[in-house]
KOLGU-592024 format. One line per 2 residues: number of its first residue (from 1); their letters; for each residue x, y, z of N, C-alpha, C. Coordinates in pm, whole numbers, plus 50000, padded with zeros to 5 digits. Each point is the difference from the previous one (the first is absolute). Example, Ala and Ser with C-alpha at 12.3 -4.5 7.8 and 13.67 -1.06 7.14 Angstrom:
! KOLGU-592024
1 = AS = 51319 49431 50780 49911 50119 50000 50090 50120 50000 | 49965 50105 49928 50082 50119 50006 49923 50109 50073
***
This chain:
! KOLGU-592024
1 = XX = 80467 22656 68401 49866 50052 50025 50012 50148 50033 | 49930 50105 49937 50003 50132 50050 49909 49984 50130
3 = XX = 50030 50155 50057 49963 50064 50105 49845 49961 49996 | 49912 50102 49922 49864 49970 50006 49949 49815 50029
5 = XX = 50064 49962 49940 50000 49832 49967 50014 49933 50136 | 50098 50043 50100 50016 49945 50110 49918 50050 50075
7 = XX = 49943 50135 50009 49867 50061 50073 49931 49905 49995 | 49916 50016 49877 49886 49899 49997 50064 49852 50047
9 = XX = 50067 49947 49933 50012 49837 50062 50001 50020 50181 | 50031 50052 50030 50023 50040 50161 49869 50067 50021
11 = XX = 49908 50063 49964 49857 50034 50061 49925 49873 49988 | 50025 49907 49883 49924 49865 49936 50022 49891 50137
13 = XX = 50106 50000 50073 50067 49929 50111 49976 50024 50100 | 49926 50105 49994 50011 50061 50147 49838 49951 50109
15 = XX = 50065 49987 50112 49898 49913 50052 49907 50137 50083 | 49877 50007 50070 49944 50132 50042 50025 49978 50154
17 = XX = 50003 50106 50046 50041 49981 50161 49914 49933 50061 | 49859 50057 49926 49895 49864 50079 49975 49893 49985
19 = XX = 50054 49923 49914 50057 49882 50012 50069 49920 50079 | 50166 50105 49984 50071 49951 50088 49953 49979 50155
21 = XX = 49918 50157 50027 49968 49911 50145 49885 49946 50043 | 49917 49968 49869 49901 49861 50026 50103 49889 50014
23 = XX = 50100 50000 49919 50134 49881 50053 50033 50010 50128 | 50051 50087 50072 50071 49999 50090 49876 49970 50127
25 = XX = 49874 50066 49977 49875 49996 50113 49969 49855 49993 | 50014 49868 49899 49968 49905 49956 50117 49892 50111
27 = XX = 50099 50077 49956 50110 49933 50065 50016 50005 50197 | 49951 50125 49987 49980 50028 50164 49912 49902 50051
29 = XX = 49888 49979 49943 49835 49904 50009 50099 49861 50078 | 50089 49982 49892 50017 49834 49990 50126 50024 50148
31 = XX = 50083 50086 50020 50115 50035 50089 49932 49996 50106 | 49811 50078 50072 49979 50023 50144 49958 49849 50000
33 = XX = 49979 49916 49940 49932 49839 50005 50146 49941 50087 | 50127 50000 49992 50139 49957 50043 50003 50027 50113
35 = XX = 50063 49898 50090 50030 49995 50163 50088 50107 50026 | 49972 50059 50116 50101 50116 50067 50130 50042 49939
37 = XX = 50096 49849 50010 50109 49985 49959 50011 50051 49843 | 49938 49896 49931 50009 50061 49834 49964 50175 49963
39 = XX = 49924 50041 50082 49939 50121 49972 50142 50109 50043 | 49999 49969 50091 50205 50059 50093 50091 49969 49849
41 = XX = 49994 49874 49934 50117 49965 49945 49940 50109 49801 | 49887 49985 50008 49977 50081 49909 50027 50187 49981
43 = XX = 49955 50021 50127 49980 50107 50047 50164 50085 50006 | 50125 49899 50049 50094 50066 50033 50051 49941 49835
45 = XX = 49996 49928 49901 50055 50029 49878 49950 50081 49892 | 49869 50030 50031 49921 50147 49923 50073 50130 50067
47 = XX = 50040 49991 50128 50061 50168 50037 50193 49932 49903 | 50029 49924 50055 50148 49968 49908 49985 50056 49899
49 = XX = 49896 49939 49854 50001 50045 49887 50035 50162 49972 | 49855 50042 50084 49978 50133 49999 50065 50116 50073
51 = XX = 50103 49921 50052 50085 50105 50090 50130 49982 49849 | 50022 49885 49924 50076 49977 49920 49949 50084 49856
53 = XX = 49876 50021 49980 49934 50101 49863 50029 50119 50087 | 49981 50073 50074 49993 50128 50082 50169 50026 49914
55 = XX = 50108 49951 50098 50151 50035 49975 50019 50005 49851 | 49946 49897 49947 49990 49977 49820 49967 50139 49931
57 = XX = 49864 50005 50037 49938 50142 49962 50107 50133 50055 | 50012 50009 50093 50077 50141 50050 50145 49977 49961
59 = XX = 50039 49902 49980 50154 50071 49889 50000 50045 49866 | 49883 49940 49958 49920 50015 49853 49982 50140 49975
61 = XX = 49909 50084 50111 49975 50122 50004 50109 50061 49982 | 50090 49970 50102 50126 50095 50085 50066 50024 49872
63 = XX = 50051 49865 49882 50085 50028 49893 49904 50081 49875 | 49853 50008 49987 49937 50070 49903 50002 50153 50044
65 = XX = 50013 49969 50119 49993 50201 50023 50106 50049 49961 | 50112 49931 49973 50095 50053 49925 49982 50077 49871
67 = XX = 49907 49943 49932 49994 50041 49868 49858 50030 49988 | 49964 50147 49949 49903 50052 50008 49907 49956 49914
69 = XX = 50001 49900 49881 49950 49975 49914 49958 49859 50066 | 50077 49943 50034 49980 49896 50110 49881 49993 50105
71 = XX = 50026 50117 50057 49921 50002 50120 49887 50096 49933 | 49979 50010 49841 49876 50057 49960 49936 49866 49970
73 = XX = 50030 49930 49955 49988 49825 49973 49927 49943 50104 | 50041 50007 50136 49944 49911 50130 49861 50101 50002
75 = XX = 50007 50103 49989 49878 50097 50049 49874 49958 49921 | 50048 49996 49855 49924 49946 49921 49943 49871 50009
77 = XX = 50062 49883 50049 49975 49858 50026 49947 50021 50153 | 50000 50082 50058 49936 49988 50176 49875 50072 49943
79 = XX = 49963 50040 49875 49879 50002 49937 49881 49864 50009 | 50105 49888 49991 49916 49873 49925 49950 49960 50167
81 = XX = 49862 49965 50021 49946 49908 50145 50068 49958 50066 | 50069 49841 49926 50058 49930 50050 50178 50019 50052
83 = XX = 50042 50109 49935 50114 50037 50049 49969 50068 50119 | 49909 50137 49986 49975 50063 50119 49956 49970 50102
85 = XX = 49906 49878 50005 49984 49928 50122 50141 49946 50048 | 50110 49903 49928 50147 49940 50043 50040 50117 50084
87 = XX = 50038 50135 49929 50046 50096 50029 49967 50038 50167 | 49884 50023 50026 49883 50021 50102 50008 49915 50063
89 = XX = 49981 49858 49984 50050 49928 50094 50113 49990 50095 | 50106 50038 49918 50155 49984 50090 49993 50140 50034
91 = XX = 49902 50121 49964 50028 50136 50064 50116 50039 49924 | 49978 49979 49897 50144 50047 49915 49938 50128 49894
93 = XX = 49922 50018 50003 49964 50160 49991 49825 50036 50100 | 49971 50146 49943 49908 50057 50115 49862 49938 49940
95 = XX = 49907 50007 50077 49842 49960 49983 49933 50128 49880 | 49940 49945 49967 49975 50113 49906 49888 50163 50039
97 = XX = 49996 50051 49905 49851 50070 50060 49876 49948 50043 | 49986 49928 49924 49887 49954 50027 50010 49895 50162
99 = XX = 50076 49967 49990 50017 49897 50115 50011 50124 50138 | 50097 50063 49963 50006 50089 50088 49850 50068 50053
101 = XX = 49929 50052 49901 49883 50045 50049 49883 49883 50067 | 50019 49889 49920 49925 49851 50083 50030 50017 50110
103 = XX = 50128 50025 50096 50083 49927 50139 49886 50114 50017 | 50059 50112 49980 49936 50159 50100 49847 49983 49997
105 = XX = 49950 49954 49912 49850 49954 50007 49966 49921 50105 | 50037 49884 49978 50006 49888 50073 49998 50061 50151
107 = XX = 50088 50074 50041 50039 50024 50164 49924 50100 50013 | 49946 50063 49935 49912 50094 50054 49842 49968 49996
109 = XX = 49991 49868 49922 49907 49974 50003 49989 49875 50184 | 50114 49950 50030 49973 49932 50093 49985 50096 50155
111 = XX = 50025 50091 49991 49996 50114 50146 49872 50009 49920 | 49930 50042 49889 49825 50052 50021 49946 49855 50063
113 = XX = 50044 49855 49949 49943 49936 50083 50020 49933 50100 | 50070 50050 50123 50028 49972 50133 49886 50078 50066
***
């Protein structure tokens, strides 16, 4: 299969971030319904996973910055939603402009209303 060929089959596959976390908000729904205990036993194997994608992700980085073509590659894919949210999540790169100007909004909007 050429290059172009795997693009598209891989955009055709690709699920939208808002999806995924109508999944994950769906899944939370059914998780706060679970006794104390289950919610603890859920709760501490969602940080496992994600302390386990975090290390995953940052050796990933660490060996693409090696290669500049490489690490033109990730820049390009921290393009796509759903990567840049993963990314953002583990704090494995910065908030963007726009986010950046949201926070500074945001806090200056909560001192006008105090």
């Amino acid at each position: 299969m050429s290059s172009p060929d795997a693009i598209t089959k891989a955009q055709d596959n690709k699920q939208s971030l808002e999806k995924l976390l109508q999944d994950i908000e769906s899944l939370q729904t059914v998780v706060a319904s679970f006794d104390e205990r289950e919610r603890n036993t859920v709760e501490a194997l969602r940080r496992a996973i994600d302390t386990l994608h975090k290390e995953a992700l940052t050796q990933l980085i660490r060996a693409l910055k090696t290669t500049p073509e490489a690490m033109a590659a990730l820049k390009e894919a921290s393009t796509d939603d759903v990567v840049y949210s993963v990314l953002r999540h583990h704090n494995l790169i910065k908030p963007s402009l726009n986010e950046r100007i949201e926070q500074a909004l945001d806090s200056v909007l909560s001192l006008i209303h105090i």
